[in-house]
N, C-alpha and C positions, 0 to 999 in steps of 0.2 A: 504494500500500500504506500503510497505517495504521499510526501506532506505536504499541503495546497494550504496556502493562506488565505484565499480567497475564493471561494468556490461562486460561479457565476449562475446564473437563472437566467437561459438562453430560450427562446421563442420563435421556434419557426412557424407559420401562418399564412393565410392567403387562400386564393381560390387556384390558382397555381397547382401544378405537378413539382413536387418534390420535397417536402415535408419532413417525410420519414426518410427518406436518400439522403437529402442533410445532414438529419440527424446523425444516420450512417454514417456519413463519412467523417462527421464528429469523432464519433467513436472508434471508429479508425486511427484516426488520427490520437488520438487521448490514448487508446493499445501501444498504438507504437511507442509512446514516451512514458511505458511501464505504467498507465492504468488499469485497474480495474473498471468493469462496464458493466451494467446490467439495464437489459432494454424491456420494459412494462408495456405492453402492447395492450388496449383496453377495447380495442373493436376485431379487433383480428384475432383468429385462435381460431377456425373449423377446416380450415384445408394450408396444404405445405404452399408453401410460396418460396424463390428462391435464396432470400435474405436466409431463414432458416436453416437452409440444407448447408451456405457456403457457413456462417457463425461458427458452425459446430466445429470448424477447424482451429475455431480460437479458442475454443475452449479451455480453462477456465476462465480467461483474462475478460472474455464478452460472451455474456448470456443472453438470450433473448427466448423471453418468455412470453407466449402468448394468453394473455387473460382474458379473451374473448368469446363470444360467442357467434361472431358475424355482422352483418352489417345492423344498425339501429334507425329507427324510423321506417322512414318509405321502402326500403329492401329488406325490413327486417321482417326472419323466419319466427323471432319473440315474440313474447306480448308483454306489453309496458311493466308486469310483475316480475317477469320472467327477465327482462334485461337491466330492470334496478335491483334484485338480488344477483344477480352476476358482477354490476356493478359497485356495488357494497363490499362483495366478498374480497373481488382485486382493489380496490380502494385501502381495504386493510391490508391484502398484503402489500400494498405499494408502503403505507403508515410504516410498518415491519422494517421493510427490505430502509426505506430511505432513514429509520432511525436509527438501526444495525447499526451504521456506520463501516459496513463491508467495502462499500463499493467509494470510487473515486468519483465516479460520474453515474446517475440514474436517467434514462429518460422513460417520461412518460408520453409516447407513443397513441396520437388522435385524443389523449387527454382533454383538449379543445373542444371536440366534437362531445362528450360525456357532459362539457358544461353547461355548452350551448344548446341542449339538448334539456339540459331542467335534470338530469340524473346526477348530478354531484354538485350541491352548491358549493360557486366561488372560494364563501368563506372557510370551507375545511382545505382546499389549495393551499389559500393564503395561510392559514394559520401553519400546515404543515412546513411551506416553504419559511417560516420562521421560527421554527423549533429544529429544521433540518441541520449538521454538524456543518458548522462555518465553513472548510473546505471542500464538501462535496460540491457540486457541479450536479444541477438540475437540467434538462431539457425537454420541453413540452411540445407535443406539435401536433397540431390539427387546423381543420378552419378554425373563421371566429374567432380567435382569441378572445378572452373573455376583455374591456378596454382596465378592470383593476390589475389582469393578470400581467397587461403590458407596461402598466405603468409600475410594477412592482418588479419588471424583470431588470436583468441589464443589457441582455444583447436581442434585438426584436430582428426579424427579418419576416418580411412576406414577399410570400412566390407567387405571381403578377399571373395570369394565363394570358397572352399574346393570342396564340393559335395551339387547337391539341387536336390529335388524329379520329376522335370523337365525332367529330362534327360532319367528318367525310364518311362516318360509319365504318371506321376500322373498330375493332374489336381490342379487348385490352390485351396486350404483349406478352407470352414468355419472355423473360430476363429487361423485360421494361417497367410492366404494371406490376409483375408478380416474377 
């Protein structure tokens, strides 16, 4: 484990492609200069995707756990009971894993989407990101940023959509979407 004086609360957002590849590469990058990583995925979890399969080669240095169920809302196979006990139960292990003090960096992974969405109030983020140990390194990402979550972070970034292959009726990518 690393000694970090300053652990940052980093925000990727936007209606934009690339979120969690950010993130990624966050965490990448933090591996390579001897962190630990552990990645909280809070919508994703019912099928392999390829972030998954390559991680495990990092293993133990970067974990990525999926606490999911699938998609929430309009695509979701839930029902609104069904995906706030799901999201209660990863919420606490998120509380767990980020007071541990295990890891060097945590993200939580469409985090965004869980707020904007009415299943996790704002205020248990915030208070968490303020009991979290002074050098871990947080990262959230999803749309919507919640505007208390950005203003409580320190590094925001949102991914703009321009043009995405959507629109022409491509289909989502091996090794792009998934």
């Amino acid at each position: 484990m690393n000694v970090l004086k300053n652990g940052l609360i980093i925000v990727y957002t936007g209606n934009g492609k690339g979120k969690t590849t950010a993130a990624m590469g966050q965490a990448l990058r933090a591996v390579g200069q001897g962190f630990r990583v552990l990645m909280l995925q809070f919508i994703k979890g019912t099928w392999d995707y390829g972030e998954l399969i390559s991680i495990k080669k990092l293993n133990p240095d970067f974990v990525i756990r999926p606490l999911g169920k699938g998609f929430v809302r309009s695509k979701s196979k839930l029902n609104d009971k069904e995906a706030l006990e799901n999201i209660n139960k990863s919420w606490e292990q998120a509380e767990n894993e980020i007071l541990s003090d295990a890891y060097d960096m945590v993200i939580l992974d469409e985090i965004n989407y869980v707020i904007d969405f009415g299943l996790l109030p704002v205020d248990k983020i915030l208070t968490l990101l303020e009991r979290k140990p002074s050098r871990l390194h947080i990262v959230l990402t999803g749309r919507n940023a919640h505007e208390k979550v950005i203003d409580r972070a320190d590094l925001v970034t949102e991914m703009k959509e321009i043009k995405h292959q959507y629109s022409k009726g491509i289909k989502a990518q091996k090794g792009i979407e998934f």
